[in-house]
Each structure stands twice: as structure tokens, then as C-alpha cells.
C-alpha positions in Angstrom: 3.1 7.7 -6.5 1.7 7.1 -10.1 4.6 4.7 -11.2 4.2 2.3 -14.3 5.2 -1.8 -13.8 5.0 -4.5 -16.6 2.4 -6.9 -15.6 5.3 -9.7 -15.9 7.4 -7.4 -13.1 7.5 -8.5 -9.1 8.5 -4.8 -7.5 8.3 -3.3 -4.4 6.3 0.1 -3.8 7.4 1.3 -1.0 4.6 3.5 1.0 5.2 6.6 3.4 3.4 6.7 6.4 4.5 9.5 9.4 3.4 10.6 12.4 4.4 14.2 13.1 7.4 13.6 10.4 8.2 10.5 11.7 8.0 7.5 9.3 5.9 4.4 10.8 6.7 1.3 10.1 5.5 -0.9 12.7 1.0 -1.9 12.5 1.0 -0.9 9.2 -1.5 -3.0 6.5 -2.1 -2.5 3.2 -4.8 -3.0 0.8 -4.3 -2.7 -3.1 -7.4 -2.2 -4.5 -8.9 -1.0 -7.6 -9.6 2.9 -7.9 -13.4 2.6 -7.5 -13.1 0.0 -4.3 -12.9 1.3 -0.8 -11.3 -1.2 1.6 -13.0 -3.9 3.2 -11.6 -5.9 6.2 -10.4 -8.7 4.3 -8.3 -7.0 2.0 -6.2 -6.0 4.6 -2.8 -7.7 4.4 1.1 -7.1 7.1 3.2 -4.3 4.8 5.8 -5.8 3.4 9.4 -4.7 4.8 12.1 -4.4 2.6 15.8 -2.5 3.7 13.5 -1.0 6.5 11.0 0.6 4.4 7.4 -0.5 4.5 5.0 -0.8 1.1 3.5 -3.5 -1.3 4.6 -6.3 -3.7 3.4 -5.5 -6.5 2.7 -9.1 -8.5 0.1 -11.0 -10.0 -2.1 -8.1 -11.0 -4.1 -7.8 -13.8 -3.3 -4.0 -16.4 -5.2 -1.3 -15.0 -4.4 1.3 -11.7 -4.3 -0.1 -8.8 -4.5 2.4 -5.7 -2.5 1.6 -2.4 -4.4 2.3 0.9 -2.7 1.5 3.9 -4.2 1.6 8.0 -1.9 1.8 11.3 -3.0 0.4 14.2 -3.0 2.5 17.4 -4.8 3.1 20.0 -7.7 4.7 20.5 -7.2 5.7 16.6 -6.8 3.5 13.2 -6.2 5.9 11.0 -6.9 4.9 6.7 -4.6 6.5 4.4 -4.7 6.3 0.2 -1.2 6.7 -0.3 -1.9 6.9 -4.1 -1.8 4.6 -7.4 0.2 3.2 -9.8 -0.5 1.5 -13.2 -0.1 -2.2 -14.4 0.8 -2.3 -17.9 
């Protein structure tokens, strides 16, 4: 996923998550963190929707790489996924 925004840029990074092929798009969060951070439960935030894909706004972030995580809710499992990074220039 390593795509480059301008820090001044609002986007949307759309995320893939499947089960068995099948995208997910329903109890999906997101975290964007920095590459060292692991997630903690209050960086958890609702995956945006946009056009019926599921992923992150990417705004307000300071230049660097940013990785995405993202966690679906199921039950008994809640699987955590790091669906890659991009970069803020």
C-alpha cells in the first residue's frame, strides 16, 4: 500500500480485508499509527465507508509513514491485521 499524500491532501486509503476471498466491510476499525506503535485500545476508530469500500481518511497528519492496522469484530475471534503504510509528505 505504500502510496505518497501531500501533508495538505484529505484522501481516502481504502483497506482490504477478506474472509475466505470475501471482502468485509462490516466491524471493521482502524488504527493509523506510526511504524514503531502497536495498537492500543484507544486508537481504534469505525472504518470509514466510501462507494462501499472500507479504509482511512487520511488528514491532519504530520510527514512521516504512517502504517494502517485494522481489527474485525467476530465472534469468538478479533482478528488484527497491518494492512501496510503509506507516507505523508
Amino acid at each position: 500500500m505504500t502510496n505518497i499524500y501531500p501533508r495538505e491532501s484529505v484522501e481516502f486509503q481504502p483497506i482490504l480485508v477478506t474472509l475466505d476471498g470475501v471482502p468485509i466491510t462490516t466491524n471493521v476499525e482502524v488504527a493509523v499509527l506510526l511504524p514503531t506503535a502497536r495498537p492500543a485500545e484507544s486508537d481504534w476508530l469505525t472504518a470509514t465507508t466510501l462507494n462501499g469500500d472500507i479504509g482511512v481518511l487520511i488528514q491532519a497528519l504530520s510527514v512521516g509513514t504512517w502504517n494502517v492496522w485494522a481489527r474485525i469484530t467476530d465472534s469468538p475471534e478479533i482478528p488484527v491485521i497491518n494492512c501496510g503504510s503509506f507516507v505523508v509528505s
